[in-house]
C-alpha positions in Angstrom: -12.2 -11.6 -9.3 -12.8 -10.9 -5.8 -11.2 -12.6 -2.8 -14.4 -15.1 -2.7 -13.6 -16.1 -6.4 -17.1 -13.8 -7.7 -16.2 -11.5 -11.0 -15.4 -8.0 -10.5 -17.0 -5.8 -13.7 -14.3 -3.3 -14.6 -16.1 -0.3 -15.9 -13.5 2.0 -17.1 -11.5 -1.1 -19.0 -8.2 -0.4 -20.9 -7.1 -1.7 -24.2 -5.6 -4.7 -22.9 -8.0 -5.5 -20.1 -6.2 -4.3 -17.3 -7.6 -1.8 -15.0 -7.8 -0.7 -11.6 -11.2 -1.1 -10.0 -12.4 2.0 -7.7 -15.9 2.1 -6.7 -16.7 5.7 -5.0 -13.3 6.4 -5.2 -12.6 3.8 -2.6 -9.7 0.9 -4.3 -11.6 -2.3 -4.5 -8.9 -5.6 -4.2 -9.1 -7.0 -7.4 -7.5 -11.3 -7.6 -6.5 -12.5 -11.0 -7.6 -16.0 -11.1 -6.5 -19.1 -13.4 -8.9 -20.2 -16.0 -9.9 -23.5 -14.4 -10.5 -21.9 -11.1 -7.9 -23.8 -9.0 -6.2 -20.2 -7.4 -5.6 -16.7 -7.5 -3.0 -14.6 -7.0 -2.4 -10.6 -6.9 1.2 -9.3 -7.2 3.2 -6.3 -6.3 6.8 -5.0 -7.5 8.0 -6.8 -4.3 5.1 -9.4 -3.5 3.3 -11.9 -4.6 0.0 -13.2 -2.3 -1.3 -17.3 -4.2 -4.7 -18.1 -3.2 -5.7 -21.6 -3.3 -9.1 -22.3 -2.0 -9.1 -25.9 -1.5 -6.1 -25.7 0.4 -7.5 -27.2 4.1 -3.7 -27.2 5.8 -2.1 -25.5 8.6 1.5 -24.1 7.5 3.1 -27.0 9.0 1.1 -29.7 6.6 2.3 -27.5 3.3 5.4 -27.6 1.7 6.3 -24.9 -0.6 9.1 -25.5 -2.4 10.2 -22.0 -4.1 12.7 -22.8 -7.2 14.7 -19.8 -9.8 12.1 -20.8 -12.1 9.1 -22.9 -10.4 6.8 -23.1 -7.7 5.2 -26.1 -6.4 2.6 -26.2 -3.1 1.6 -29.7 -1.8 0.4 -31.6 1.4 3.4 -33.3 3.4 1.4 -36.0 4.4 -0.3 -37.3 1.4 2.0 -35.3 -1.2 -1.3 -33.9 -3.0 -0.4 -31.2 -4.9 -2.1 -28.0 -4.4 -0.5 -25.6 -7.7 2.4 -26.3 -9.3 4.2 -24.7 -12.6 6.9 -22.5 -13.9 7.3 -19.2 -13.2 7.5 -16.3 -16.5 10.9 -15.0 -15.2 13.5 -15.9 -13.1 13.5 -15.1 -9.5 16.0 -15.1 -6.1 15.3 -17.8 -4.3 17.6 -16.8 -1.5 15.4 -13.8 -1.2 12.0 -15.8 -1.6 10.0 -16.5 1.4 6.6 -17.9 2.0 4.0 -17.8 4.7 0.4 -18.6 5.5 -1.8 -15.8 6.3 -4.7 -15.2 7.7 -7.2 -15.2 5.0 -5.2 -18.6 3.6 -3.3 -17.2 1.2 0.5 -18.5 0.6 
């Protein structure tokens, strides 16, 4: 999907359904997005950027609490919570770090 949550139709599409998306050559920035719509997220070797749309909070109303084998996002005042799950594979928390950018993505 997009960054606005509309589908992206992969022409050239690979065995398994993963595929780059280039319109005139030009690298189009392609989300993968949870079945029941509730975020998205694209990922690096070295990064990964969580979009969760109805996430209406500045950085200091969020906490983000980054476990070896979790994630959870949530409001500090009313302890909503925004995503949370288990992670596929271990990870460094010590070298984990989170911020809130501009387009309000964690």
């Amino acid at each position: 999907v997009r960054f606005d949550g509309s589908p992206v139709e992969r022409v050239d599409k690979h065995p398994f359904c993963m595929a780059r998306v280039y319109y005139n050559e030009k690298e189009e920035t392609v989300w993968f997005q949870a079945s029941d719509g509730t975020h998205r997220w694209q990922q690096s070797a070295s990064e990964i950027r969580i979009l969760v749309p109805n996430l209406r909070a500045g950085a200091k109303e969020i906490d983000v609490i980054i476990c070896s084998e979790s994630l959870k996002i949530s409001s500090v005042a009313s302890g909503e919570v925004f995503l949370e799950g288990c992670l596929q594979h271990r990870i460094i928390v010590e070298e984990s770090v989170w911020d809130l950018d501009e387009d309000e993505a964690v």
